[in-house]
C-alpha positions as a LaTeX table, in Angstrom:
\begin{tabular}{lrrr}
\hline
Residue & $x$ (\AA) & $y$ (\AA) & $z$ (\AA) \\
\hline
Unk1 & 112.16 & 96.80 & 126.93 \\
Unk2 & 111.65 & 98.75 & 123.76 \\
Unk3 & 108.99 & 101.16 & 123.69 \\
Unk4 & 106.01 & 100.60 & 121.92 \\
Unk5 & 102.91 & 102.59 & 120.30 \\
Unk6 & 99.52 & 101.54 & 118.75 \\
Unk7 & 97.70 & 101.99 & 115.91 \\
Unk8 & 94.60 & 100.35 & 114.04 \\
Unk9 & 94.20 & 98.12 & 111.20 \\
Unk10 & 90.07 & 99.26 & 110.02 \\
Unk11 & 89.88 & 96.52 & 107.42 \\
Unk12 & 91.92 & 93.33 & 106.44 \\
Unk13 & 92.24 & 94.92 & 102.84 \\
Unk14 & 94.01 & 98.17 & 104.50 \\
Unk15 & 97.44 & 98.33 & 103.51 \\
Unk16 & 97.72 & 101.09 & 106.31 \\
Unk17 & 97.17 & 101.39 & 109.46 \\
Unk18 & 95.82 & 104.53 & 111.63 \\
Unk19 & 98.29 & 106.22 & 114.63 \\
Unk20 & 96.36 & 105.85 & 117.74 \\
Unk21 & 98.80 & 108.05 & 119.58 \\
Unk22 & 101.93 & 110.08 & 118.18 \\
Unk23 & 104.32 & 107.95 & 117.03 \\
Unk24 & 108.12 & 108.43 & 117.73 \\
Unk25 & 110.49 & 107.52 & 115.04 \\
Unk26 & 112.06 & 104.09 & 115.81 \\
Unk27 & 109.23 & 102.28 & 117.61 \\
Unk28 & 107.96 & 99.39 & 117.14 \\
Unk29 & 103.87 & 99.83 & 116.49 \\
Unk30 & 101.63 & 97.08 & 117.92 \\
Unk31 & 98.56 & 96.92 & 114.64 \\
Unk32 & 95.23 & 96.30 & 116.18 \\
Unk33 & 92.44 & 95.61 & 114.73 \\
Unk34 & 91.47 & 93.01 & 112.57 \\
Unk35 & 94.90 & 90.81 & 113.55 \\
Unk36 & 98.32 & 92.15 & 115.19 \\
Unk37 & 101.61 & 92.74 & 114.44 \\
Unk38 & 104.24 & 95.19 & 115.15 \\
Unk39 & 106.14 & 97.50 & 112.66 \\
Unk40 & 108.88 & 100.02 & 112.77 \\
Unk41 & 107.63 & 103.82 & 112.34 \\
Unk42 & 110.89 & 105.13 & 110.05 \\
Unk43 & 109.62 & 108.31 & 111.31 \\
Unk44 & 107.69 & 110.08 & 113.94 \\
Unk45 & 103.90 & 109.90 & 112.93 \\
Unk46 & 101.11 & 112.28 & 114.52 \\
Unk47 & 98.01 & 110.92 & 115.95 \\
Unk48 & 95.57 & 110.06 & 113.33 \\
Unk49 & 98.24 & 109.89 & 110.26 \\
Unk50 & 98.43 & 107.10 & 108.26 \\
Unk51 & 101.33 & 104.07 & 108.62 \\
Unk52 & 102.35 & 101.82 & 105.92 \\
Unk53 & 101.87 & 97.98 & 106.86 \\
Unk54 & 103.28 & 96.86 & 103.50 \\
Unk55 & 105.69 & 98.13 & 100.74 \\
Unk56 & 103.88 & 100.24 & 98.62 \\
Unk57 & 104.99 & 101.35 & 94.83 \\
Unk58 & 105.04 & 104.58 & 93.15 \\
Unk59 & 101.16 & 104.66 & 91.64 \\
Unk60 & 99.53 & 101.74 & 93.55 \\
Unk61 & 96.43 & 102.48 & 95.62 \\
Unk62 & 96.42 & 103.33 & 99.56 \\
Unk63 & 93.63 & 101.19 & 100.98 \\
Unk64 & 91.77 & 102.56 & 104.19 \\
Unk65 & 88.39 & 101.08 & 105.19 \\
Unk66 & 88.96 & 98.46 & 102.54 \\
Unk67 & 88.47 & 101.32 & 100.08 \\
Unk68 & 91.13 & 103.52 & 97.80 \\
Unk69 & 91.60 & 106.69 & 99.40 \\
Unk70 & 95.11 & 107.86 & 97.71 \\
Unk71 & 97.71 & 107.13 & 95.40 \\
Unk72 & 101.38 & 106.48 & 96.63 \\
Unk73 & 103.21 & 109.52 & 94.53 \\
Unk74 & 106.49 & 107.39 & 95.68 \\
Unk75 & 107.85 & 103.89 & 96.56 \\
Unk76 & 106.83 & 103.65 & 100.34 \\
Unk77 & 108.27 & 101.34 & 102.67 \\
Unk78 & 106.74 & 99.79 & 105.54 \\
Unk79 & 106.61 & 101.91 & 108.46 \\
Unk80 & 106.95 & 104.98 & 106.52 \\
Unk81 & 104.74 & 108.24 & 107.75 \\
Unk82 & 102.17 & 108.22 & 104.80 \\
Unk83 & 100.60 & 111.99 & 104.19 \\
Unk84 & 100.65 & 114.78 & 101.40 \\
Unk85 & 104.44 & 114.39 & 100.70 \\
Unk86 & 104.07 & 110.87 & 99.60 \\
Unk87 & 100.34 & 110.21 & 98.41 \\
Unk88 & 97.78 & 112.19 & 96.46 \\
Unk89 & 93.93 & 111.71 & 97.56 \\
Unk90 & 91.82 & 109.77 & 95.10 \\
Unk91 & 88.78 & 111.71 & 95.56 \\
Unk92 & 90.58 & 114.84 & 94.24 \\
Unk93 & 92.34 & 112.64 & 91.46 \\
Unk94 & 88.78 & 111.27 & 90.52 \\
Unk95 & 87.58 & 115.28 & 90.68 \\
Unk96 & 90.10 & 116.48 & 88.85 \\
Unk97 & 89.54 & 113.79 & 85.97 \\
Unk98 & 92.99 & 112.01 & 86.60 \\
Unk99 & 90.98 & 108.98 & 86.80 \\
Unk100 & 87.52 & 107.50 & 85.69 \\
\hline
\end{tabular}
């Protein structure tokens, strides 16, 4: 039997979903929350970090509590690790008068 970890889906909207324990790279992640579903983490992910549940392109929105929190600063696939190397927070965009 393949091992498995968890993590939780906070809103239907959320295109990610949070680690509820680390993740090791290669196993499949059970998505509580709101419905379930499992999906490959393409890398390990610490407790609390972020996991894609959909393909995400270069400049869409990362959606957490149904809300924007971050830009994707490159295509990310599902099940990537999403963090600093691949998205940039929308509250400092919206400081820093990137954005309206």
């Amino acid at each position: 039997m393949q091992q498995k970890a968890r993590a939780l889906r906070i809103n239907l909207r959320d295109n990610v979903a949070i680690a509820l324990e680390d993740i090791p790279a290669g196993v499949g992640v059970l998505i509580e929350g709101l419905d379930r579903e499992v999906v490959i983490a393409l890398h390990s992910i610490p407790f609390a970090h972020k996991i894609a549940l959909s393909s995400i392109k270069r400049g869409e929105l990362i959606l957490k509590y149904g809300v924007p929190i971050a830009f994707a600063l490159a295509d990310i696939p599902i099940g990537e690790w999403i963090h600093e190397h691949n998205a940039k927070s929308y509250h400092e965009a919206r400081r820093g008068g990137e954005i309206p």
